[in-house]
N, C-alpha and C positions, 0 to 999 in steps of 0.2 A: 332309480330304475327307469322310469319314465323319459328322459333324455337318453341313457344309453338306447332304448328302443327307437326313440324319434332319430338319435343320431346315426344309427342303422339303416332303418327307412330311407334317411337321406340318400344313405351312402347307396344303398341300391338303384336308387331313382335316376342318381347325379354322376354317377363315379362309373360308369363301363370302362374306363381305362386312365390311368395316370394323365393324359392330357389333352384330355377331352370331357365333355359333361353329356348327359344325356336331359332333357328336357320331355320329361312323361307324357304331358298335358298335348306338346305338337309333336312327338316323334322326330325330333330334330336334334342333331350331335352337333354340340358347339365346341370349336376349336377353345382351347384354357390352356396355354403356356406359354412360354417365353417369347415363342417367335411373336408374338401378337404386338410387341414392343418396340414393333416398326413402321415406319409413317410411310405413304405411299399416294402417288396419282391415282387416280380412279383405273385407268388400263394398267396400273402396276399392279393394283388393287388384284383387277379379277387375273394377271394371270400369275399374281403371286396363290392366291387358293388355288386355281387350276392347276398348279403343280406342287403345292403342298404334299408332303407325308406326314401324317399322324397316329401316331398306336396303328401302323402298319396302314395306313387307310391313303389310296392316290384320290379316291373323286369328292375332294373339296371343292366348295364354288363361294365367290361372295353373297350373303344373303340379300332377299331384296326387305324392301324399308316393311312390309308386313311383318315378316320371319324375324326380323333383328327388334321390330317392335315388342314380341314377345319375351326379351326377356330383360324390361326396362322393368323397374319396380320404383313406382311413381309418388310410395310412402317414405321412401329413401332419396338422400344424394349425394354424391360425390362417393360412390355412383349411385346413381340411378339405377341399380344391377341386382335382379334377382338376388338371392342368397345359394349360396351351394358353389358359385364359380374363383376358383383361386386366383386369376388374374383379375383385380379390381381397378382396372383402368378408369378413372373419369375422365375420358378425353371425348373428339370425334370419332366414330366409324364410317366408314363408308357402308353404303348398301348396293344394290346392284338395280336401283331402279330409276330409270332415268326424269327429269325434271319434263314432263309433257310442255308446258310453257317455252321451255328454254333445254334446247337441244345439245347447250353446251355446258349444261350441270347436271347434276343425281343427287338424292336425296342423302345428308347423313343424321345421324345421331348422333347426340352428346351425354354423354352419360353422366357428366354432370351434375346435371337436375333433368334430365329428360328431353331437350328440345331436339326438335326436329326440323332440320334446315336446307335447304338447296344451297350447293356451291358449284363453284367452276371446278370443271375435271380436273385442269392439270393442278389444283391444290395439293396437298399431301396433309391424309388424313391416317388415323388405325383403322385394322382388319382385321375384325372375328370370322374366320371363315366357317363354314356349318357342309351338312351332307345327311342326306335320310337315313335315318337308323338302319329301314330296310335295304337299302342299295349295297351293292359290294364292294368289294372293293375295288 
């Protein structure tokens, strides 16, 4: 009984819609499905979220290296991923926050085991894109 309840709870926390996850703790909707399964440059990066649809939603954006920080789970690897999200990619992400040092990289993650790296833009990396629970659509 006790798992059916916990597994509930999840489902309320995580689950606002088939292909997306919600994240209680920051108020942040992360993109979870299939498109996520494509590599990208950093400018393909953000304006492939920029014109994402998701469970009816246009204002996706790439998260920056804070937002995509939160939902690394650093007791785990391969991935490094929270529990609750259906795409378990262990690769890179891009984030959307640029490299202060070096003007011509951004920060990614690897989901991996967790690390966090500077690369050059035109690399091609994956894209979880994200959007504030309370924003519209």
């Amino acid at each position: 009984m006790k798992r059916i309840i916990t597994g509930i709870l999840l489902s309320a926390t995580l689950l606002p819609a088939a292909s997306s996850k919600l994240d209680d703790k920051t108020g942040l909707i992360w993109q979870d499905n299939q498109q996520m399964q494509q590599e990208f440059s950093f400018e393909e990066a953000k304006k492939h979220c920029e014109t994402l649809t998701v469970d009816g939603y246009t204002n996706w954006r790439l998260p920056t290296l804070k937002e995509l920080a939160t939902i690394l789970d650093l007791k785990t690897d391969r991935p490094a991923l929270k529990n609750g999200f259906n795409m378990r990619i262990s690769e890179r992400f891009w984030t959307s926050t640029p490299n202060a040092a070096n003007p011509k990289e951004a920060w990614v993650i690897s989901f991996s085991y967790g690390e966090i790296e500077s690369y050059p833009l035109r690399r091609d990396y994956n894209v979880r894109c994200v959007r504030n629970a309370k924003s519209k659509k």
